[in-house]
Structure formats: C-alpha cells, structure tokens
C-alpha positions as CSV (number, residue, x, y, z in Angstrom):
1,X,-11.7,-23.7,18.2
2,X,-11.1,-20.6,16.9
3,X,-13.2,-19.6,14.2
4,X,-15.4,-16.8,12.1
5,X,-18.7,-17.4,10.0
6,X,-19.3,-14.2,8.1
7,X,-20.7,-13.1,4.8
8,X,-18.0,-11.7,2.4
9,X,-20.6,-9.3,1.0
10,X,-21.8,-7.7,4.0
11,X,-20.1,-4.6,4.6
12,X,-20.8,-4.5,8.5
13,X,-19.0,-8.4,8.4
14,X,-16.4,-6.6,6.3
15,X,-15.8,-3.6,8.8
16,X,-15.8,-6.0,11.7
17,X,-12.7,-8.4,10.6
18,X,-11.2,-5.6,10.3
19,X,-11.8,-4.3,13.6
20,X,-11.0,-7.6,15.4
21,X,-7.7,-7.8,13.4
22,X,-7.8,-11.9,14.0
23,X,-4.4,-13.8,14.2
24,X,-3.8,-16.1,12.1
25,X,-5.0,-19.1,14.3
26,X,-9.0,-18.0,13.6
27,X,-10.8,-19.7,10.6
28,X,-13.3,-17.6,8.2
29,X,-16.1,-19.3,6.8
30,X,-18.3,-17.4,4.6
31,X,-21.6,-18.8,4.9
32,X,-22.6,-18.2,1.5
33,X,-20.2,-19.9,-0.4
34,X,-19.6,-22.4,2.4
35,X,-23.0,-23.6,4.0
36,X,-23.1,-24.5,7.6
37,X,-23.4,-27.5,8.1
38,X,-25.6,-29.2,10.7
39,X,-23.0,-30.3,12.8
40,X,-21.5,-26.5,13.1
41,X,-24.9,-25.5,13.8
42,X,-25.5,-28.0,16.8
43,X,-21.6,-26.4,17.9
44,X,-23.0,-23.2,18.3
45,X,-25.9,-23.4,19.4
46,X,-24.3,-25.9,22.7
47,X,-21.9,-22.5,23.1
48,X,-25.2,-19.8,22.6
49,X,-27.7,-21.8,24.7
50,X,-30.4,-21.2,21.7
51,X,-31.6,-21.3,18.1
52,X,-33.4,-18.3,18.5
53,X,-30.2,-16.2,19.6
54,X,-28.8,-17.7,16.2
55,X,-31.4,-16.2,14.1
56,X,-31.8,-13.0,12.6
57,X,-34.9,-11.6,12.1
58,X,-33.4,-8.5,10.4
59,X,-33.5,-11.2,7.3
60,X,-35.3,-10.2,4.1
61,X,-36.8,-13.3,3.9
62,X,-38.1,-13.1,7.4
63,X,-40.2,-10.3,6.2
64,X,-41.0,-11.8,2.9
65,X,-42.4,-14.7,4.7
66,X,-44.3,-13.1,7.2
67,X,-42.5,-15.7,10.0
68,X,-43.4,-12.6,12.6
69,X,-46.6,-13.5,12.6
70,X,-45.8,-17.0,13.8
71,X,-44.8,-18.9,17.0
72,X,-41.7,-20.7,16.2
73,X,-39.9,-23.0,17.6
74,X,-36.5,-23.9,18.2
75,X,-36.4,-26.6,15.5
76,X,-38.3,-24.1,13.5
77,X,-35.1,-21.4,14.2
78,X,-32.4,-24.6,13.5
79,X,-34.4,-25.3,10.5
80,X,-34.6,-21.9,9.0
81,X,-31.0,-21.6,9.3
82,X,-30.0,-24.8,7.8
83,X,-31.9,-23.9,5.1
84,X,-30.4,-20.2,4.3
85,X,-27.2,-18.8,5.1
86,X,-29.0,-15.1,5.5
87,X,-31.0,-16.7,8.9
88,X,-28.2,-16.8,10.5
89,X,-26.9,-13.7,12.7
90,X,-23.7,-12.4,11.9
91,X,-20.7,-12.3,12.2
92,X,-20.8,-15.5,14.9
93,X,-17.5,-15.5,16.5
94,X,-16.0,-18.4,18.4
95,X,-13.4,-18.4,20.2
96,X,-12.4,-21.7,21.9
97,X,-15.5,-22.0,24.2
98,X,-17.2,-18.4,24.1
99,X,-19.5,-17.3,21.5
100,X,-20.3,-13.7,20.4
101,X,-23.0,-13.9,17.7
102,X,-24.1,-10.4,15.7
103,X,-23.0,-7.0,15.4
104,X,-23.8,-4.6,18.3
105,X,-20.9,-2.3,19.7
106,X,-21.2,-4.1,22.8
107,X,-21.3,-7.7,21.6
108,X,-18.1,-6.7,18.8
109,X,-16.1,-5.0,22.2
110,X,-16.6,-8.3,24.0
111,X,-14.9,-10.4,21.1
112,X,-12.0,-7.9,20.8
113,X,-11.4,-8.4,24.4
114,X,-11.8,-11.9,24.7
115,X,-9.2,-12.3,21.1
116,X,-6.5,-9.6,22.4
117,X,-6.8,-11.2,25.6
C-alpha cells in the first residue's frame, strides 16, 4: 500500500507533497473531507506500534480540552482520533510496510528516501 493522509488546508501538508514529489502509484486522502475510518486507523497503528505516536498533541482541541492534564490511554488516543481528523499527526505516509507519521526534517528525509528508493 502506498498511500498519503494529509489535510488539504495545511500548508506544512501542502509544502510536503511537494517535496516528496509522489508517483503516481501513492493515494491522497485528506482527512477532512474523507474521515479515516477505523479500519485505516487499526492499519496504521499495526505499522507505528502505537496510538499515541498517531496523535498530535499540537491539536487545538488538545489544548481546548485540557487532555494534558490527563492520563490517557491508547483507546483513549484511537478514540480521539476517530472522532476528529485534527488528532491525528500529519502527514502519515505509508509506503507498503513502513510508516513515517508527522512533519520533522528528519522524519520527511526518511520518506523521500524510502519513495525515491
């Protein structure tokens, strides 16, 4: 599987496609006009090992709801997700059985290499 989930309206999203210049065999989702679905979710997390390294907690609502302050779980991380698109880290890249999930330099060189082979 070769695949994307981005949001079209994030400029760092924006500037990364671009970067990664994908061939055409890589699928874009945008996560806020197409939710993930449960059973994408589980996919990724089997390739990231965790929830938690799903999650961002760079989320607005993460602040607005104070989750900080609270001990969460790994459902509690799936569960977040599932229920908005902005939970998730991004850009999550797949590409057939590797995962790179967010935006730093070094995670966004580590895609490039693995796509350009």
């Amino acid at each position: 599987m070769k695949k994307v989930y981005y949001l079209s309206t994030c400029d760092t999203c924006k500037r990364i496609l671009n970067e990664l210049k994908l061939p055409g065999s890589f699928e874009l989702q945008d996560i806020k006009s197409e939710k993930i679905s449960a059973e994408q979710l589980t996919q990724m997390h089997k390739l990231s090992g965790s929830y938690e390294s799903l999650f961002s907690k760079r989320a607005m609502l993460y602040k607005e709801r104070e989750l900080k302050n609270k001990e969460l779980s790994e459902d509690d991380y799936r569960n977040l997700i599932l229920e908005h698109y902005t939970f998730l880290k991004r850009p999550v890249i797949i590409n057939e059985d590797r995962i790179f999930i967010g935006n730093s330099k070094k995670t966004v060189a580590q895609a490039k290499d693995s796509i350009n082979g």
